[in-house]
N, C-alpha and C positions, 0 to 999 in steps of 0.2 A: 586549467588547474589539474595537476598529476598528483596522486601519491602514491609512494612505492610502501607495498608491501608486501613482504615477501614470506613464503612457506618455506622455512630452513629443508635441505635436502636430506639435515641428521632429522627432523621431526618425520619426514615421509618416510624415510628407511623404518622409522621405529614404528612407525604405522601398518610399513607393510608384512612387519612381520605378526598381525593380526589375523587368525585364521575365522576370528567371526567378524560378521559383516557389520556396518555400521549404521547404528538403527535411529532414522531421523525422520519424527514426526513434524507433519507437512499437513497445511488445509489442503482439502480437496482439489482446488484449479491449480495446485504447485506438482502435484504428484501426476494429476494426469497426462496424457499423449501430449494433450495442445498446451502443457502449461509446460516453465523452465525446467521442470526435475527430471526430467527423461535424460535432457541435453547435458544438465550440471552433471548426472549421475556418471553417467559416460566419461566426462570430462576429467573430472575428479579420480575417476576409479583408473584410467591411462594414465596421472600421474601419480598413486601411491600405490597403484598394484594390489587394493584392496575390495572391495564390493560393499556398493550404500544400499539399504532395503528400506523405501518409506514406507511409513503408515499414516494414511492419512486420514481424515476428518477431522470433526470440531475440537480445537487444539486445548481450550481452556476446562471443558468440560472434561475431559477424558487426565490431564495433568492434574485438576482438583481432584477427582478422584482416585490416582494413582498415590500422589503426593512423592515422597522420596523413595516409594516402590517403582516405579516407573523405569519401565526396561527402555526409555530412550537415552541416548547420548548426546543426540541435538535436538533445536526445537527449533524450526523455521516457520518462519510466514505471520509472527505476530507483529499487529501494526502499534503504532507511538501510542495509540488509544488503548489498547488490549494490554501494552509492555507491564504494565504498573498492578493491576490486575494478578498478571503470572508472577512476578518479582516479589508478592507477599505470598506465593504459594512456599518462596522460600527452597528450591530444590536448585538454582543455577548457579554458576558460579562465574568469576570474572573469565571476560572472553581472553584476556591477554594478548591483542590485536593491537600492535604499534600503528598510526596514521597519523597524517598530516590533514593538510587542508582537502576532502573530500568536494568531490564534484554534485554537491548540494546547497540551493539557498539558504538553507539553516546552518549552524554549528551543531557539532554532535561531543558530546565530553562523557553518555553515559557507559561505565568499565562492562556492564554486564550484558545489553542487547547489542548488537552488531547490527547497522545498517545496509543493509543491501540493494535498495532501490525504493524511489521517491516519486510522488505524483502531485500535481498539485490538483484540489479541489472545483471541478467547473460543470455548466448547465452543456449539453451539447444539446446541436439542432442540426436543421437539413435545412442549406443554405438556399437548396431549389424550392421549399416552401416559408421560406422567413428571411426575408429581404433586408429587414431593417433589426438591427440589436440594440441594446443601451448599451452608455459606456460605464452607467455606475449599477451599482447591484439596488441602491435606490432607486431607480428608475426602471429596472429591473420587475421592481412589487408591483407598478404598474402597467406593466403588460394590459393586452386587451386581455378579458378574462377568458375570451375564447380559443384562448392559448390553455391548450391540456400539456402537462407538465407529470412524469412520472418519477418519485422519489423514494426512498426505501427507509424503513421505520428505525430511529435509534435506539428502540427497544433491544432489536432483532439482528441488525447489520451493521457491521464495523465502518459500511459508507455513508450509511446514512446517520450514524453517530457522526463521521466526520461533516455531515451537512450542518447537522445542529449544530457543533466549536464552531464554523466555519461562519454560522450567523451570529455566534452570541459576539465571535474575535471582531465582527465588524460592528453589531448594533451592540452591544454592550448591555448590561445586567437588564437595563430599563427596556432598550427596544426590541430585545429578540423576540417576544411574545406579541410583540404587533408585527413587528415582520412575518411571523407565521401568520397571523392570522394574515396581513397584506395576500401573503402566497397562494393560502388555502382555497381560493377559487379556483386558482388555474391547475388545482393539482389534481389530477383524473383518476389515480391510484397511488397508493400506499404498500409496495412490497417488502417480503420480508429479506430481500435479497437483493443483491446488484443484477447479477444475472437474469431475473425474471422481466426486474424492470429495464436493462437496457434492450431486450429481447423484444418489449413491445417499441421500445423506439423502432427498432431496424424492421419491424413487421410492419412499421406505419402506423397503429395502433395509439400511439402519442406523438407530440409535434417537439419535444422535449425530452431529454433523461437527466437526472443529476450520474454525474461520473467523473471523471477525470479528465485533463487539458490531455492528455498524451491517447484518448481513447480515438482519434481520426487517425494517429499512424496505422492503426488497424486495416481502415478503410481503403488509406493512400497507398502503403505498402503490400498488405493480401489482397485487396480488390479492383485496386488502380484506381478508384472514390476518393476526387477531393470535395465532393460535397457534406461532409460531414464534420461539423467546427464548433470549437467553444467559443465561448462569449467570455471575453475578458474581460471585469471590472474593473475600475481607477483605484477603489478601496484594496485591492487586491485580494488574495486565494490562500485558503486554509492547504497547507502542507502535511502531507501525510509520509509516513514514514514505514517501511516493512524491513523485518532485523530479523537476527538467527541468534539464541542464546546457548549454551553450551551445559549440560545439566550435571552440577558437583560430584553426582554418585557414582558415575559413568566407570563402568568396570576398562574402558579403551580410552584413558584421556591423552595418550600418544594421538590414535588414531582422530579421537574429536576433536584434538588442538589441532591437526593437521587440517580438517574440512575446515575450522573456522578460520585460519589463515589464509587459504582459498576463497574465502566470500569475497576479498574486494581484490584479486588480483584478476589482470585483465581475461582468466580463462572462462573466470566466473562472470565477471562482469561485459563481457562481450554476446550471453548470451540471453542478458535481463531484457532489454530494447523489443525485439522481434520474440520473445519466446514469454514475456509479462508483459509486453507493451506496456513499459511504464521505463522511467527513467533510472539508468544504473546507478550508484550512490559512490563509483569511481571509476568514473570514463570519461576521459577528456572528449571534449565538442566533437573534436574533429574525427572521431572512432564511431561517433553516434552512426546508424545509418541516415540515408539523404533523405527520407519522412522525416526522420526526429532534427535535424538539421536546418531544416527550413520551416519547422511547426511556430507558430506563434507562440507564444507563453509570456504570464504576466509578469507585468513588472516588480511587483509587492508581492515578497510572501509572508504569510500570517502561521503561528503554529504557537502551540504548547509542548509545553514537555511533558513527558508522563505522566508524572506526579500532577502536574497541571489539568492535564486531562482529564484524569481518573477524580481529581477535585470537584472537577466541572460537571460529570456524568449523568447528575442528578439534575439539578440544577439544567442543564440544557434540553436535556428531556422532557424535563416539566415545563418547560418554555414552550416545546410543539407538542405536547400536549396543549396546554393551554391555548395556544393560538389555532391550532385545527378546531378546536369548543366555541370559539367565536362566532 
């Protein structure tokens, strides 16, 4: 699957004659060394002759209290859980992003966030200490309990919110609250981040992390590690979604229309894979590199939409809460 879209040359002229820089709030792992904003900035700034400046941190906090003061022009790195959330803060405006059919299991039809790259929801292990997996995430709950399992708190973490959608999408109103409770033995900690908890995976520390299918290109491609694999369910994999929105009060909307027409051409998106290990949201197969190429991934994908999500928030939260009380 291709789509073209393109950054008109009259939009980039009119950008480049912007002599301030373009200021696009980013979470923390987008902006730094090891995350894609180094690579996009570069990229981006070779074809409009202009200069990006992020600033990065907790993207929602800092917008609610900015509101329509907010000296950003973009806002990148908010996922499909978060989108609904920023969109009542009320300060974005339509991306105006022409696309077709995007190289994503889902459809995407919303005018205001911009998707950029997509992962889907899975357990990872080390294959040299866990021989055997289930094929369903029922089967799954019964692990020996001596299986330590590290996951991150929906309170706290935009992944570990995606774990909660991701049980209630498969056990529904009734059983997400015994699913946790099911889980709560094998779970050995509770962090308030991804980062913390995959870190004690890779230290040994747990025999498990909740994370994402695409999180072994890491391995196979920076460490030549193919032992490190998700476990695919039949039920299939909550889908998660990361987008860039464009903010209406933007004193540069030359220049901000010009980055956001950039997010899904292949300058941008050739550099999601290896630089977010996570999947580009318009890159055909064959561009992928040869980790993501030959990575497994499920069959089924499961997801909400914003509005869905931001519904569900409570309500799935209070499901692991309740199941962890068990």
């Amino acid at each position: 699957m291709k789509t073209t879209t393109i950054a008109t040359g009259l939009t980039l002229i009119a950008a480049a004659a912007s002599a301030e820089p373009l200021t696009v709030y980013a979470p923390d792992y987008f902006g730094s060394e090891w995350g894609p904003g180094p690579a996009i900035k570069a990229a981006f700034e070779a074809e409009c002759e202009c200069e990006i400046e992020y600033v990065i941190g907790d993207l929602l906090p800092r917008l609610r209290l900015e509101g329509d003061r907010t000296p950003a022009d973009v806002v990148i790195g908010l996922n499909i859980d978060d989108a609904e959330r920023a969109r009542q803060i009320g300060i974005f405006a339509p991306h105006n992003v022409t696309f077709g059919e995007l190289t994503m299991p889902v459809e995407w039809t919303d005018d205001v966030f911009l998707p950029y790259d997509w992962a889907y929801a899975a357990f990872i292990y080390d294959a040299t200490k866990i021989t055997e997996v289930p094929e369903t995430f029922a089967a799954f709950l019964e692990m020996d309990d001596d299986i330590r399992i590290a996951v991150q708190d929906p309170r706290a973490s935009a992944s570990g919110l995606d774990l909660a959608l991701w049980i209630h999408s498969v056990f529904g109103e009734e059983g997400a609250t015994d699913a946790w409770a099911a889980l709560a033995p094998r779970i050995a900690t509770v962090t308030k981040g991804w980062s913390e908890a995959y870190g004690l995976f890779t230290e040994g520390e747990v025999d498990m992390v909740f994370s994402y299918a695409t999180s072994p290109t890491y391995h196979i491609i920076a460490e030549g590690d193919d032992t490190k694999k998700a476990i695919l369910f039949e039920e299939g994999h909550y889908v998660t979604v990361e987008t860039a929105a464009q903010v209406a009060a933007t004193d540069q909307p030359e220049l901000a229309q010009a980055f956001m027409d950039f997010i899904l051409t292949e300058g941008f998106q050739s550099i999601i894979p290896e630089g977010n290990w996570s999947m580009p949201a318009n890159l055909p197969f064959e561009q992928l590199p040869e980790g993501f190429q030959t990575l497994p991934l499920p069959e089924t994908a499961l997801t909400y939409t914003a509005p869905e999500a931001e519904a569900l928030r409570d309500t799935v939260v209070g499901q692991f809460e309740a199941g962890l009380r068990n």
